[in-house]
C-alpha positions, 0 to 999 in steps of 0.5 A: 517446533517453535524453537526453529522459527525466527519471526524476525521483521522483515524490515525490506518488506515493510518498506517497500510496501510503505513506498509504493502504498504513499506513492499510490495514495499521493499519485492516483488522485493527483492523476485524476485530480489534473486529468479530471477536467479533460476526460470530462470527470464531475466532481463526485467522480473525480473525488470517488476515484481519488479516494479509491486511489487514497483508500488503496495505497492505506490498504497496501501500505497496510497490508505490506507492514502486517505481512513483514512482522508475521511472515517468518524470516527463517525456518529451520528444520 
């Protein structure tokens, strides 16, 4: 059985992945951090947010190479 399964890397995925998690940890708090001022934000809720934002695209970025090296690139029966 384990003869018929490839666990290739899916290389597609993991950068995809890569992208879209730097682009959530460097675009949220640069949003927060230049609209902070006019919707009124202090300093611990704008630095709450952006960390939140840094935190999930790690989380993301993370989450999207862990699945592109388990994920099997092919199964055959």
């Amino acid at each position: 059985m384990s003869q018929n399964v490839d666990f290739g890397q899916i290389k597609l995925l993991g950068f995809c992945g890569l992208v879209v998690g730097g682009a959530i940890a460097v675009g949220v708090p640069w949003v927060v951090l230049d609209h902070a001022g006019a919707a009124g934000l202090g300093g611990f809720a704008a630095t709450l947010l952006s960390l939140i934002g840094i935190v999930g695209g790690v989380s993301v970025a993370t989450v999207a190479v862990f699945f592109s090296m388990v994920v099997p690139k092919r199964v055959q029966q």
